[in-house]
C-alpha positions as CSV (number, residue, x, y, z in Angstrom):
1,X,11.2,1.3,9.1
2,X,11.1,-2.4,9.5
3,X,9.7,-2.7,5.9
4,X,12.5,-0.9,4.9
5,X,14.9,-3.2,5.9
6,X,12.6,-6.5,4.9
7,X,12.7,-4.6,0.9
8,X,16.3,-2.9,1.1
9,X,14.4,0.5,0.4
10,X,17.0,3.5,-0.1
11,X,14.5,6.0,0.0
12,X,11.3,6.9,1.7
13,X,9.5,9.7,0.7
14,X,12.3,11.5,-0.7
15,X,14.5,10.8,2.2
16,X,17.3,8.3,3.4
17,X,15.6,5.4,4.8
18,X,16.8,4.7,8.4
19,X,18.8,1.5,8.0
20,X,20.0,3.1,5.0
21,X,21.3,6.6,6.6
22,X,22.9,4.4,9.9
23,X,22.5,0.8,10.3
24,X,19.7,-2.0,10.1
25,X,20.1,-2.7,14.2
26,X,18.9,1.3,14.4
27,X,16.1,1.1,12.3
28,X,14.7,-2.0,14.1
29,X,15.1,-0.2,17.3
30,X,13.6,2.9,15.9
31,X,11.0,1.0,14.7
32,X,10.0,-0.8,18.1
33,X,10.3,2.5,19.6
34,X,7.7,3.9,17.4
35,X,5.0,1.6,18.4
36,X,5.6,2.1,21.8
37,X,5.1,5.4,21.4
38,X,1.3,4.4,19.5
39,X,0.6,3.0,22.5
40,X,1.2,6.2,24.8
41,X,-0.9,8.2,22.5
42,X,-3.4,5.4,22.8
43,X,-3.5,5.5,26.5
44,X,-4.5,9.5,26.3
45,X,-7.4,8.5,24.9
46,X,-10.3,10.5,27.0
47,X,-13.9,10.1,27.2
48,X,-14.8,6.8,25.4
49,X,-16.0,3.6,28.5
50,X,-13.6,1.4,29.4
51,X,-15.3,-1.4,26.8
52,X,-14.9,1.1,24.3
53,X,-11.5,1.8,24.8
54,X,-10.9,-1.7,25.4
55,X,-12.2,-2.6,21.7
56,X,-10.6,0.2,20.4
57,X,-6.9,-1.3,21.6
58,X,-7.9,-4.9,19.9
59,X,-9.2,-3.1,16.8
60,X,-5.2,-1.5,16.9
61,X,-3.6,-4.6,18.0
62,X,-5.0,-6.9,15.0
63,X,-4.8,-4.1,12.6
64,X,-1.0,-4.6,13.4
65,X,-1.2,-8.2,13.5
66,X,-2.9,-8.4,9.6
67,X,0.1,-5.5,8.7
68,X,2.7,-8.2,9.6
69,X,0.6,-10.8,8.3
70,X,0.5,-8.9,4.6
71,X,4.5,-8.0,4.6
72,X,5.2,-12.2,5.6
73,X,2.8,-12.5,2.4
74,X,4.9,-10.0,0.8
75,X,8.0,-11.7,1.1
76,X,6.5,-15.5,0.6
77,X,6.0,-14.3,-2.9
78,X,9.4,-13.5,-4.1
79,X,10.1,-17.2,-3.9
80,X,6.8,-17.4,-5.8
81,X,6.3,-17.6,-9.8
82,X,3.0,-18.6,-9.7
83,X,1.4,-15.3,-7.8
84,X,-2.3,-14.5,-8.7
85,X,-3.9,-11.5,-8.9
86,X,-6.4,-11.8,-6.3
87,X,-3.5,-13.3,-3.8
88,X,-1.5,-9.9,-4.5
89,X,-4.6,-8.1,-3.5
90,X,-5.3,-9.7,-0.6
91,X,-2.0,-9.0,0.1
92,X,-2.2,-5.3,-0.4
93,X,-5.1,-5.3,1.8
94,X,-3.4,-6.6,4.8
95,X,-0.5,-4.9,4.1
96,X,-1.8,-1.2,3.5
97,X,-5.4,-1.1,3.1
98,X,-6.2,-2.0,6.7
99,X,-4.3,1.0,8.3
100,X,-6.5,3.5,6.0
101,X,-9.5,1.5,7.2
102,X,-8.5,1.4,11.1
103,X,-7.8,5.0,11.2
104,X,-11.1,6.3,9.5
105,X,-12.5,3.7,12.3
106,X,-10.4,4.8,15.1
107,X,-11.4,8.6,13.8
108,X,-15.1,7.7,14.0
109,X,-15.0,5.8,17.2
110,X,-12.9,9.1,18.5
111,X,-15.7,11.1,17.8
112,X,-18.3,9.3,18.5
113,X,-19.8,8.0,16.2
114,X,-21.5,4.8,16.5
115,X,-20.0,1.4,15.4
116,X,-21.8,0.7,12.6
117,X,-21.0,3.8,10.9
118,X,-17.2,3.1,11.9
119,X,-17.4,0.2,10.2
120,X,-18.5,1.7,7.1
121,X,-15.8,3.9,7.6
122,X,-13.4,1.0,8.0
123,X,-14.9,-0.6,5.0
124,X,-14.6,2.7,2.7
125,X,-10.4,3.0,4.0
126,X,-10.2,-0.6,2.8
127,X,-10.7,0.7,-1.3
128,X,-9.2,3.4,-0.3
129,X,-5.9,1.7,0.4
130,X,-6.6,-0.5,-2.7
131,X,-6.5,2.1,-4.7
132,X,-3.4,3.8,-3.1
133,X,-1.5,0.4,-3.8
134,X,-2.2,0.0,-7.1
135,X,-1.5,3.8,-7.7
136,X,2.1,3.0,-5.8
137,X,2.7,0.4,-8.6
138,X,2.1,2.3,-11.1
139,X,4.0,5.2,-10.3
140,X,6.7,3.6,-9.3
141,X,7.3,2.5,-12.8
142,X,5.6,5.8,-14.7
143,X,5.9,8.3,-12.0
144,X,8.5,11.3,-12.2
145,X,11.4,10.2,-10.1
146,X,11.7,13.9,-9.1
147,X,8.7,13.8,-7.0
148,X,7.5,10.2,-6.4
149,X,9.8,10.0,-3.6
150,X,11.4,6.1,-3.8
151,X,13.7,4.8,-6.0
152,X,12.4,5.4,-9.7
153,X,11.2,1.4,-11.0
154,X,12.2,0.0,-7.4
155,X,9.5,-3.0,-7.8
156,X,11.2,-3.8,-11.3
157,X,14.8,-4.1,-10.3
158,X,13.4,-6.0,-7.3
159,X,11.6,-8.0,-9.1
160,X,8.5,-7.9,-6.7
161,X,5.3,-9.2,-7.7
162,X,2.6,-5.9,-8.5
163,X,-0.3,-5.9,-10.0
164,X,2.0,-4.7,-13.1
165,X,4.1,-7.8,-13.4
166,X,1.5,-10.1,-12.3
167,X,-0.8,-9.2,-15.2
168,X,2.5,-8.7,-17.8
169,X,3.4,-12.6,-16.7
170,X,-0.4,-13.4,-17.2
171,X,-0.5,-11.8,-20.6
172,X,2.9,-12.3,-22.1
173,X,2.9,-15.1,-24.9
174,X,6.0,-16.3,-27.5
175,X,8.8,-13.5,-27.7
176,X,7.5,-11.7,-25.3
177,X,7.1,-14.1,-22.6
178,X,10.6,-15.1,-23.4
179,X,12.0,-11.3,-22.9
180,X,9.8,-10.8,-19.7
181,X,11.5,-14.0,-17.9
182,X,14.7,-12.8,-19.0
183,X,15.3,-9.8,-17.7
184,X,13.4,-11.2,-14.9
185,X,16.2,-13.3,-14.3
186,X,19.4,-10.8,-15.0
187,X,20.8,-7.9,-12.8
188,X,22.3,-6.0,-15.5
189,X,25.7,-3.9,-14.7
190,X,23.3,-0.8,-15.3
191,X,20.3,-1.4,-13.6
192,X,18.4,1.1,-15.8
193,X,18.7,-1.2,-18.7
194,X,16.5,-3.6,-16.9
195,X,13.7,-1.2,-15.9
196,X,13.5,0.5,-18.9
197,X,13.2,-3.4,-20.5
198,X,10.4,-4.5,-18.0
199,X,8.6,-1.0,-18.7
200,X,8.6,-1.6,-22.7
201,X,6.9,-4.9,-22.1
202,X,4.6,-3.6,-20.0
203,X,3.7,-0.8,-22.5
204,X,3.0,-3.6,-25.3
205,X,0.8,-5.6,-22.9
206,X,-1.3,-2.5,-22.0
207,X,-1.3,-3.4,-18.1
208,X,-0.5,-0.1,-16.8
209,X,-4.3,0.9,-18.1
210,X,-5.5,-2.4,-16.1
211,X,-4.2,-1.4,-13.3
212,X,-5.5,2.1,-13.4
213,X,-8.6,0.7,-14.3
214,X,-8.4,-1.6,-11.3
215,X,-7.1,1.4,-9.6
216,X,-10.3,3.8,-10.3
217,X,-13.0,1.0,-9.4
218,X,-11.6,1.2,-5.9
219,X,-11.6,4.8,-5.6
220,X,-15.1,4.6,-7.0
221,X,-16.7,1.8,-4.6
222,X,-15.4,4.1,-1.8
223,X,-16.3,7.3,-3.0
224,X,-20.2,6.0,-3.1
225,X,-19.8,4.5,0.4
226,X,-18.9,7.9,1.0
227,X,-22.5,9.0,-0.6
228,X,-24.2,6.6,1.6
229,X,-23.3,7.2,4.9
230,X,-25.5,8.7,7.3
231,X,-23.4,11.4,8.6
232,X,-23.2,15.1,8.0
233,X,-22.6,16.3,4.6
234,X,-19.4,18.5,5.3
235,X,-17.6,15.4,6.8
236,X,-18.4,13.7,3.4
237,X,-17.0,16.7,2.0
238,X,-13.8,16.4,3.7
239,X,-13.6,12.7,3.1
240,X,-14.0,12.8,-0.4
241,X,-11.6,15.8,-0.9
242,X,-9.4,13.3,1.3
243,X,-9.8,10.8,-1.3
244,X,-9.7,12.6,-4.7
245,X,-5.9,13.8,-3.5
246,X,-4.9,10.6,-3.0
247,X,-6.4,9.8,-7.0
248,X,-4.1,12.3,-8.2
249,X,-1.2,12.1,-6.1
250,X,2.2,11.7,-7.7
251,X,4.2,11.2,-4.7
């Protein structure tokens, strides 16, 4: 909710975002709320030792810390022009990755598993939520605005920095460069006019197949951490169905 208000997002998942439907004071309280509430469920945790459970709260509490840490980073680089690629995805990773991580971790440590195979689980969620960034990107701008669930080319009228606009700004030269920084600059009386402008560039610049390539190594890398742990094979099975929905998602 908070990152709502921090991006002006109208929509979330198909929905009216909080701030959006009532008022930003609302969806900060709502917000605040919601974590206390993490922290009741946390405290019905049953049958872990109190060192366990006491690692298991700092393992939540920095995972939160690095979330606000990757939004601050967020924002720092709309001021930014000069945004690289592996500063965006280190930003990603903070922002998103290290929830999938911590709750494949949390799961583990829930069940009993041993550290170090939470930690490979923790390690796995990280390409996971790679890969579920870089997907977000792209189907923001290419996904069907009937299901994706967000504002249809969001990023591009915001002009945030993705992995898209990052490697379009990289890669653009002469005209193109020219065109890019334009429309970078304008907020066109139809705002349609700009994302269907940034799109075109991107479709002569070929990024949207370097992020999906970027995209799929992720998935990859965590599918064969997936091969390699040493657990039973129907829990692979039901972490790599898991992770081949989130490869085809379009929502």
């Amino acid at each position: 909710m908070h990152d709502d208000i921090m991006d002006k997002a109208p929509l979330r998942r198909g929905k009216q975002t909080v701030h959006e439907k009532w008022n930003d004071n609302i969806a900060i309280l709502s917000g605040d709320v919601m974590l206390v509430k993490a922290y009741d469920y946390l405290n019905k945790v049953e049958g872990l030792s109190l060192a366990d459970f006491q690692y298991l709260v700092h393992r939540f509490n920095q995972t939160a810390a690095e979330v606000c840490e990757g939004q601050q980073f967020d924002m720092n680089f709309e001021s930014r022009d000069d945004v690289s690629l592996n500063e965006y995805l280190e930003m990603i990773r903070l922002k998103t990755s290290v929830l999938v991580g911590f709750s494949l971790e949390m799961g583990a440590l829930l069940a009993g598993e041993s550290r170090e195979i939470a930690t490979k689980l923790y390690a796995i969620g990280e390409k996971v939520g790679l890969g579920f960034q870089l997907k977000d990107d792209i189907l923001d701008v290419y996904g069907n605005p009937e299901t994706f669930g967000k504002q249809p080319g969001g990023d591009i009228l915001a002009n945030k920095k993705t992995y898209l606009l990052i490697s379009a700004t990289q890669q653009a030269e002469g005209n193109l460069q020219e065109e890019l920084q334009h429309w970078l600059m304008s907020n066109p009386a139809n705002p349609m006019d700009k994302v269907q402008a940034v799109t075109a560039i991107y479709n002569v610049l070929g990024v949207k197949d370097l992020a999906e390539a970027k995209m799929k190594a992720y998935f990859e890398e965590a599918l064969k951490g997936i091969a390699e742990l040493a657990i039973k094979q129907e829990g692979k099975n039901q972490l790599t169905d898991f992770l081949s929905a989130l490869m085809v998602r379009e929502v």
